[in-house]
N, C-alpha and C positions, 0 to 999 in steps of 0.2 A: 381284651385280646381279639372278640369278635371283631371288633369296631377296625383295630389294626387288617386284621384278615380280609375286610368287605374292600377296603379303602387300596390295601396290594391288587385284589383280584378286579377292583373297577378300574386303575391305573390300568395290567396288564392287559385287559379287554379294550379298551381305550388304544392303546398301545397298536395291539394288534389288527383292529379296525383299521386304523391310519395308514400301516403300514401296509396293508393287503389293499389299500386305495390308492395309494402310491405306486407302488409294485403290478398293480394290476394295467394301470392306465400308464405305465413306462413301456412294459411289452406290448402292449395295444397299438401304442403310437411307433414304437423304434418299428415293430414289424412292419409296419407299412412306410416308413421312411426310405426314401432312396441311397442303394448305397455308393453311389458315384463319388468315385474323388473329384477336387477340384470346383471350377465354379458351372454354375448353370447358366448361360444364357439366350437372349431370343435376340436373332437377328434376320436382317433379311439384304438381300441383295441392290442398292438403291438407297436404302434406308439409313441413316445416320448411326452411329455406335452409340448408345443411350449411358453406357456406363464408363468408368472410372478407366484412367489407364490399363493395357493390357501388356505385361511384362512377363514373353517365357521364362518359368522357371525352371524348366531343364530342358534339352535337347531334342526336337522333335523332328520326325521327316514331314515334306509338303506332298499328302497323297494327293495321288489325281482324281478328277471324280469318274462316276461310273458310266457317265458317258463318255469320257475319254478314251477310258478303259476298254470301254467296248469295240469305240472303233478300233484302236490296238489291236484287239483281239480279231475283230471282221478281216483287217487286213493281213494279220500274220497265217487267218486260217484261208486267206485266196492262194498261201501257197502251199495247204497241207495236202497230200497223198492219200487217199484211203488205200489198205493194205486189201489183197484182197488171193485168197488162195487157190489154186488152179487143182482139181479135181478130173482127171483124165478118167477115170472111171464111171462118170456119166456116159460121156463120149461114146463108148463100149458096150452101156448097158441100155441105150436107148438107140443105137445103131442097130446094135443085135436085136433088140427087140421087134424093132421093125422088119427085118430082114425075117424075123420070125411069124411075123403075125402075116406080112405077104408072099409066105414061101412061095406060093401056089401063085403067086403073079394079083393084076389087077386086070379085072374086065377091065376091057376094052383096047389093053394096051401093053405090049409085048414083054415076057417076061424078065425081056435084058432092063426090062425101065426100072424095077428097086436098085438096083446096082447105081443107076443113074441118082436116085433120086437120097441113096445111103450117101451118093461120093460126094450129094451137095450137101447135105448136114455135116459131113464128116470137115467141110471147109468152114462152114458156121462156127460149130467145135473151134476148131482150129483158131478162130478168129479170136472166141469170149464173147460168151455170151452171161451175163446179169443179170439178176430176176427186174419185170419191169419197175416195181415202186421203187427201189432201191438206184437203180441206173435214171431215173426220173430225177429223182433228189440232186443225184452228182453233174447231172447234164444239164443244170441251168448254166454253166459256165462251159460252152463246148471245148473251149482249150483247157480243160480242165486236166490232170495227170493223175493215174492211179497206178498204185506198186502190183505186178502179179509176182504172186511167192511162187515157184515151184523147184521141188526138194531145196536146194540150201541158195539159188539163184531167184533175186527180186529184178526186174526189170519194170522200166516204166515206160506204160502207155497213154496216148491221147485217149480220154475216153469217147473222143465220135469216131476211133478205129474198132470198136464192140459194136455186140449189138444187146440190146435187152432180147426176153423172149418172145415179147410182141416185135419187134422189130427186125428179132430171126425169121419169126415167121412170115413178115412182110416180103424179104430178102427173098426168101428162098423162093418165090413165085417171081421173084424180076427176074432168076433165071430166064434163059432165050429157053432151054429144053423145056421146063419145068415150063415154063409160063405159056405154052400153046396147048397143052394137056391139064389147064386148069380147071376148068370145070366139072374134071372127072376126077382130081386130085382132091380139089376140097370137097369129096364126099369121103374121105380116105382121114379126115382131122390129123392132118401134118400136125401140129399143133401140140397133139400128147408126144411127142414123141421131141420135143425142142425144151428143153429143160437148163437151169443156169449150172455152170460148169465151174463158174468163179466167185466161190464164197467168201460174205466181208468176214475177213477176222477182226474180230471185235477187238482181242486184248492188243494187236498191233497199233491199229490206228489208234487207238485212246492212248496209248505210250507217245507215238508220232506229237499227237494234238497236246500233249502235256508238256512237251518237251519245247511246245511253239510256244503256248499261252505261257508257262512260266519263267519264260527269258524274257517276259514283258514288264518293265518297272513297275513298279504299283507308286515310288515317289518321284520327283521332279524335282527338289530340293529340299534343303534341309536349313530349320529357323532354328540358334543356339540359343541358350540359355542366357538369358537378361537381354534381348532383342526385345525391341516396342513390335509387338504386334499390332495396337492401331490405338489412338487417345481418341478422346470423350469427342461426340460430335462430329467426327471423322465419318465420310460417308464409305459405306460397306461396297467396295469392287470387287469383281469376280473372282480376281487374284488374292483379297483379306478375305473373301468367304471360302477357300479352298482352304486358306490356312486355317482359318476358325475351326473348320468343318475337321482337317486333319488334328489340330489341339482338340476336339470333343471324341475322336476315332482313338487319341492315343489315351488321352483319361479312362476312356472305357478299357483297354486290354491291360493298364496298369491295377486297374480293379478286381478285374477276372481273376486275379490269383486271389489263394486261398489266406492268406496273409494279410493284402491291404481288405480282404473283404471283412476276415475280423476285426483286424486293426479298428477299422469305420466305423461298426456295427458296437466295438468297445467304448469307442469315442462317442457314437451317439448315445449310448444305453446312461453313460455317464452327463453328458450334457444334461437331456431329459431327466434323470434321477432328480439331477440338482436342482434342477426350478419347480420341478413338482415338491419334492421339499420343503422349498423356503414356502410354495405357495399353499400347504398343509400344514407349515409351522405358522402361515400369517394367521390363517382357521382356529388354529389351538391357542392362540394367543391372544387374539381377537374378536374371535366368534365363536365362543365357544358352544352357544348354542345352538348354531348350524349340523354341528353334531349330533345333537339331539333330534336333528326332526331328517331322517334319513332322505324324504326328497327334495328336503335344500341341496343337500351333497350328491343325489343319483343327478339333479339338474347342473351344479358348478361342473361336475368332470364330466359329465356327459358332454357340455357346449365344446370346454376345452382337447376334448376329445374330436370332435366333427372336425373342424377343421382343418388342422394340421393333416388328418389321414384326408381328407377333399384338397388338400394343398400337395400332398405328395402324390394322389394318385394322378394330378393334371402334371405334375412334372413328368414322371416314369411312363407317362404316356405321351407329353407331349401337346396337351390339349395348350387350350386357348390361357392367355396373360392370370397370372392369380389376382394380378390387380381387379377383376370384376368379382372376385367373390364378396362378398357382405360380410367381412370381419365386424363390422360396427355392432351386430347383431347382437354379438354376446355382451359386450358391455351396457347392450337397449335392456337387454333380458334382464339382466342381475340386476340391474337400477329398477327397474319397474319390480321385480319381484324381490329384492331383497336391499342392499341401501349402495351408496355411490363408491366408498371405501372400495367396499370388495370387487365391483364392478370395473373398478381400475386393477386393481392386481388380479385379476383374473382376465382381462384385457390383454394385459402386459404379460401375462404368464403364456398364453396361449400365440401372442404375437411370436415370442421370442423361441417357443417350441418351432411354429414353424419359416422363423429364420433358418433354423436347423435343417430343413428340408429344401430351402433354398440356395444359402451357405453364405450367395454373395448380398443381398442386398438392406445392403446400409440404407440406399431411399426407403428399401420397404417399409424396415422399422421404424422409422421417422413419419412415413406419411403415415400408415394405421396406428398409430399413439396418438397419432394429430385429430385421425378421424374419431378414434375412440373416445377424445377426450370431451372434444366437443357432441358427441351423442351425450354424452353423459351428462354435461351442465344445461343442453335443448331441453331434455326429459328432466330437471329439478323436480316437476311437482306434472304427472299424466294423467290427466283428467280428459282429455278429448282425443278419440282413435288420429282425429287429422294431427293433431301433431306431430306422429309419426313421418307425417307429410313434409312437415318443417326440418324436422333433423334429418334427413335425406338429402335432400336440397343445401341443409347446413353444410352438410359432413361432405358432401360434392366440393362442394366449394372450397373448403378447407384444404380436403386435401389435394385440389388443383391450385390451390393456392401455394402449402409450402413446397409441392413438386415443384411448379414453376421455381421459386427462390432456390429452391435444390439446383435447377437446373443455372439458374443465373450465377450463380456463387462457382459454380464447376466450368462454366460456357459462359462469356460473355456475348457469343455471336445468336443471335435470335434465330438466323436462320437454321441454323442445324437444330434448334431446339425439337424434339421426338413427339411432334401432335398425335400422334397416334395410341400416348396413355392417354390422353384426356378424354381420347372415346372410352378407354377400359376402363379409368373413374366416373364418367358420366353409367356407363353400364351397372359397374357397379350402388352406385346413386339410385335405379331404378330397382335393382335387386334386392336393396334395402328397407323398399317397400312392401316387398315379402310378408317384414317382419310384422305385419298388421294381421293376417289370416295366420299365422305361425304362435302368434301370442296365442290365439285362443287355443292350439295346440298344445302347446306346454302348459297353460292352464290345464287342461282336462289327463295332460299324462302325470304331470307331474303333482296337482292340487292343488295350486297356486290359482291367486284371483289378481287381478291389477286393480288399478280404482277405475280403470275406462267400465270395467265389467262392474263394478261396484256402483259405479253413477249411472249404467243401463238398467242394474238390479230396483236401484233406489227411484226409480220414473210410476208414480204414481200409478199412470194409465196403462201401467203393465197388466195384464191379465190377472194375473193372482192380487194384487195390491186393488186394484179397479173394482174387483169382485168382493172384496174385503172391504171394501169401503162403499159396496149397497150389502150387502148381507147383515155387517154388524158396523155398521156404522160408528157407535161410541167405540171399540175396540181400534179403531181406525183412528178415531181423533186418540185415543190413548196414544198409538202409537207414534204418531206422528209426532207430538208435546213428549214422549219419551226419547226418538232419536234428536229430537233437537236437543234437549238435556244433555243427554250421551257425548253428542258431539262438541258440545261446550267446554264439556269436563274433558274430552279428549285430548283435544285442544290445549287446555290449559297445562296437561301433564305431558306433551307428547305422547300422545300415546295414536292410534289411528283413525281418527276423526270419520273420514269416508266408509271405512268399513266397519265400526260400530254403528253410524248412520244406519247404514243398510240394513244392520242385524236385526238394530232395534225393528224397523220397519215388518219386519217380517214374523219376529219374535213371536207373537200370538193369532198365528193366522191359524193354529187349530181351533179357535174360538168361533171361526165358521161353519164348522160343523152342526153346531148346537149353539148359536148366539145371545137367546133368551136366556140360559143358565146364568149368564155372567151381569153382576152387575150394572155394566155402563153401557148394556144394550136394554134395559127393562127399561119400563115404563108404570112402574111402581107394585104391579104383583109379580114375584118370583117365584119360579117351578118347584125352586128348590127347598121352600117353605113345606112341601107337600112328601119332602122325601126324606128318609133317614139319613143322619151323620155319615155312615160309610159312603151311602149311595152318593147324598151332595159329594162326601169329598174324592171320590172318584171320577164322577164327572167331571168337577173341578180339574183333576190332575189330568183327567184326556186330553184336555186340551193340547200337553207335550206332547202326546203319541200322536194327535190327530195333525197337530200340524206337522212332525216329523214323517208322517204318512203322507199330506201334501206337498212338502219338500220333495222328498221321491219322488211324486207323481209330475210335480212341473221340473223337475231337474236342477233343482236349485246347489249350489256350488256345497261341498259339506263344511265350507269353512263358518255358511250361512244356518246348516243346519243344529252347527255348535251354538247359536247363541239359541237356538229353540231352547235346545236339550238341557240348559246351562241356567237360562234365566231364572229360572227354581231352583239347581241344585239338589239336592237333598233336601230341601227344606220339608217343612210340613204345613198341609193346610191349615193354619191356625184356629182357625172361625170353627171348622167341625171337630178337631181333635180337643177342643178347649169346651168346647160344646158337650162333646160325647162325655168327656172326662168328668164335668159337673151332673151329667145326667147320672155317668157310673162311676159312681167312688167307690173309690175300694178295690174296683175289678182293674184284674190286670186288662193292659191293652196291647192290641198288635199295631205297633206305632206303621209295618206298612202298607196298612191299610189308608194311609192318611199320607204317607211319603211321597214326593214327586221320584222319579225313576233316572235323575241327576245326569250326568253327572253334576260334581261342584264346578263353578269357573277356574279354568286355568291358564286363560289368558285375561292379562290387563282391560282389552275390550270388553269382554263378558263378563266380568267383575264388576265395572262399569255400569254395564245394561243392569247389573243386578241390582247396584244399588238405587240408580235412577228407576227404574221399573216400579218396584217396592217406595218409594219415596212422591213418586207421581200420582200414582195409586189414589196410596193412605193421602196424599194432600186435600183427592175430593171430599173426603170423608170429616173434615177439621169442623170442628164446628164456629170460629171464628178461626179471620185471617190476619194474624197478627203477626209483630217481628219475631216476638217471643214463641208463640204460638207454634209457628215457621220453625226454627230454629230447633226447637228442645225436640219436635217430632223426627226432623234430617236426623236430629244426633244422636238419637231414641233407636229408631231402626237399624241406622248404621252398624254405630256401636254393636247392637244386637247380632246382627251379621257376622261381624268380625269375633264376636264370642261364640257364637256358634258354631268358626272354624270353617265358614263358607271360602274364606279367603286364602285357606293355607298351599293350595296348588295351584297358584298363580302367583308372579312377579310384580306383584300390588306392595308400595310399600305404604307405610303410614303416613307418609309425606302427599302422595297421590290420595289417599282417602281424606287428609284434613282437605285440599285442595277442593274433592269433588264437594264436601259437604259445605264449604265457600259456598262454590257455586250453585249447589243446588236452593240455599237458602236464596242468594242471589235473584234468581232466576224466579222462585217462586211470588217471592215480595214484589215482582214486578208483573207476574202473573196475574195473581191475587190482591196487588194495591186495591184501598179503599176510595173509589168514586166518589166526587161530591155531589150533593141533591141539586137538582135547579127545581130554583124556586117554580111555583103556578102562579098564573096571572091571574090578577083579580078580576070581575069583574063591575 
């Protein structure tokens, strides 16, 4: 019943992982999708129509553009009015004020003179007067007309029959009276006492100005429903970009409602649903072990993720052609870090998401399946960073290749053919080279190694291997006669030849620590003669921690530091706990004291290293080299291993172990062939 129970609750776990991966990365992408109806496109004035026939499908007006519009407007407002209200109560209050302030007269000049000098203001008044900024504004056009309201009567004046109040003030000195008594007047500041009498009413003229600007057409015609708006190759005139521009102006305000915005938003939520889907049922059906190792999946929908929302935010904004982005990326990624299969349906899954953000284009899809495909057969087998160099170059090519047939098949005339993608695919082309500094990226977020990184690990005259090979020298040739093994057997089983290479290599680099301890660094007395069983076999086992302690320290990849940790497993050091056991019978023991700190191998590589490790080993130790000899000891340890249960958490089957001990016997006999003597010469 348990057994039924574990197997429901892993399904529904299972279940609901999937579906919170799905679910998660549908809202992610539709949020940032555009919701515009209709299609998207780039055109420019001069420029040839790149795409397919354009056929309205329902009835649109031909708006004007805004510069049209404007001179409209410039012109309808040379004949607007400002409204402007007449204020007699100035007049009164700054007349009298005057009259107040010079009751008592003005030195120098006889008292009848304010009477004089009230009855010239009192004709200023009379005239209108305007505050200056405001009469500045209206007076660049001197025939200009303005409305004076007063009580329920507008009449209309020229405004160079006004005066501003700088201009009152000028006035009132051309007076003949006023103007031979000047000198004594302007100590008197005419000036406070000249104030505007006719104030703008704001809410009038803005009524006036509305009433001008909105009898101004905003279209010029009208394009019906199934009209060619312009075929493929057609060069774009000012009269087909007015109507493009009015077809993009009407899409958007049929959007604006709250109806087609869901309508859209259902439609896309449902598209996206669906391919994420299939391409989560291809996971479960196929890879199931992807599942298993969470940053295989945080990297598939992460890639599938970038783009699409980097595809929607250059549309909703208008940025440059999508054709320069580096779609190839993601199927360089998946190939180099996981196998070709998926790299195509994640390709294609990610393409066809953002069709969806683009709506119209058919070439799209067509050319990045072309590019993606051919990234994907360049990189078969990536062993050198320049490669990436070649499938850029390839994938340039390709896809100006079948754009051009795109373009021939649709256009027979050469001339109108649209050169100006093959700049966005050459851009693109160089963008793709990115993907060389970006791999080491997702290596280090995601934990992933390539083999580029794999064959820079495996270069002898690397620092930690360089040093490994003068410190302890035999451990060095060990290793070396063990990755080559390793990769033999890899080899034969499929399994990853480059990257148990490397492992091996690195496998026993805590042996530099303390190099004298270990066998195939001594040179016939050993330390370890001198120390007790616990003690040797701890030594013995530092060597895991100490090299997983230099791992650390030079930064080595942790996919590297699994074959340290692995290569023993659990095992136990044989020599002293076989030792201690004959010295103490009878006594219980604490077997871990003698245990390596494991884990067991659980992948096929490190199963591998285990058996070749142990097998290379004990080979030095044989006391003859024989076929037999060879043989019974591979099959001896082996065997041993797989009873031990070193092999149960790993995808090793018994097929891959009779294989490796093939080869290991193989390998050894050609190792250790018997030489023939040459004879000595007599003398």
């Amino acid at each position: 019943m348990n057994i039924f129970n574990n197997k429901s609750e892993l399904y529904w776990r299972n279940f609901l992982t999937r579906l919170t991966l799905i679910v998660t990365t549908v809202i992610i992408i539709v949020w940032f999708l555009p919701r515009k109806n209709g299609p998207e496109f780039q055109y420019e004035i001069g420029k040839p129509w790149m795409y397919s026939s354009l056929i309205a499908k329902y009835d649109f007006p031909v708006y004007k553009s805004e510069k049209t519009i404007k001179a409209e407007k410039d012109s309808m407002l040379a004949q607007y009015e400002p409204y402007f209200n007449l204020d007699r109560s100035v007049e009164n209050k700054e007349i009298s004020k005057f009259i107040n302030d010079y009751k008592g007269g003005i030195n120098g000049l006889p008292k009848s003179f304010i009477y004089t000098i009230a009855d010239r203001l009192h004709r200023l008044y009379q005239q209108g007067i305007i505050e200056t900024p405001l009469y500045s504004d209206i007076y660049k056009d001197s025939t200009r007309m303005i409305r004076i309201v007063s009580g329920k009567q507008a009449i209309n004046i020229q405004i160079n029959c006004l005066y501003s109040t700088l201009s009152a003030y000028e006035q009132l000195f051309l007076d003949d009276a006023i103007s031979k008594q000047r000198q004594i007047l302007q100590k008197c500041n005419l000036n406070e006492y000249i104030e505007p009498n006719l104030m703008f009413d704001k809410k009038r003229s803005k009524a006036s100005m509305d009433d001008l600007t909105n009898g101004i057409p905003l279209a010029n015609g009208v394009v019906l429903s199934g009209q060619k708006i312009i075929d493929r190759g057609e060069i774009v005139e000012e009269s087909t970009y007015r109507v493009l521009e009015s077809l993009k102006k009407e899409n958007d305000k049929r959007t604006n409602s709250q109806a087609d915005y869901w309508q859209t938003m259902g439609g896309q939520i449902l598209y996206v649903l669906t391919i994420m889907i299939m391409f989560t049922l291809y996971l479960g059906l196929f890879r199931k072990d992807y599942f298993e190792k969470p940053r295989s999946i945080m990297m598939l929908y992460s890639l599938i993720l970038i783009f699409p929302i980097m595809v929607s935010l250059m549309v909703s904004h208008n940025y440059f052609s999508v054709y320069i982005l580096p779609f190839a990326m993601v199927p360089i990624f998946v190939r180099v870090f996981m196998d070709s299969r998926t790299a195509f349906i994640a390709h294609v899954t990610m393409i066809l998401i953002c069709a969806c953000a683009l709506r119209y284009q058919y070439e799209f899809i067509v050319v990045q399946l072309i590019a993606g495909l051919v990234a994907i057969y360049s990189l078969r087998e990536l062993s050198r960073r320049a490669q990436l160099f070649k499938t850029a170059l390839l994938v340039t090519i390709a896809s100006a290749a079948i754009y051009f047939s795109l373009e021939l098949i649709n256009d027979n005339d050469l001339a109108k053919i649209d050169r100006s993608m093959y700049t966005h695919l050459a851009i693109n082309g160089v963008a793709l080279l990115f993907a060389y500094p970006l791999m080491d990226l997702i290596e280090r977020t995601f934990g992933f190694i390539s083999n580029v990184t794999l064959i820079e690990l495996s270069d002898t005259s690397k620092d930690l291997l360089r040093r490994l090979s003068e410190v302890a020298p035999g451990t060095f040739q060990h290793s070396i006669s063990v990755s080559n093994l390793a990769a033999e057997i890899a080899n034969k089983i499929g399994a990853k030849a480059q990257l148990v290479r490397t492992g091996a290599l690195y496998h026993d680099i805590g042996k530099m620590t303390n190099p004298v301890f270990f066998t195939e660094n001594q040179a016939g007395i050993s330390p370890l003669d001198n120390m007790s069983c616990t003690e040797g076999a701890q030594m013995v086992i530092s060597h895991v921690t100490e090299g997983l302690r230099l791992a650390e320290k030079y930064n080595l990849p942790n996919i590297i530091k699994d074959f340290i940790t692995t290569h023993h497993g659990l095992g136990v050091a044989k020599y002293f706990y076989i030792k201690y056991k004959n010295e103490h019978p009878g006594e219980e023991i604490d077997d871990s004291l003698f245990t390596y700190p494991g884990p067991n191998p659980f992948t096929r590589e490190q199963a591998i290293l285990m058996m070749t490790d142990t097998v290379e080993a004990a080979s030095r130790s044989l006391q003859e080299y024989t076929e037999a000899s060879i043989y019974n000891m591979v099959n001896k340890l082996i065997d041993q291993q797989v009873n031990d249960g070193f092999f149960k958490d790993c995808p090793i089957t018994f097929r891959d172990i009779s294989v490796a001990k093939t080869v290991l016997v193989d390998k050894l006999k050609t190792v250790y062939h018997t030489r023939i003597s040459y004879p000595e010469l007599k003398k």
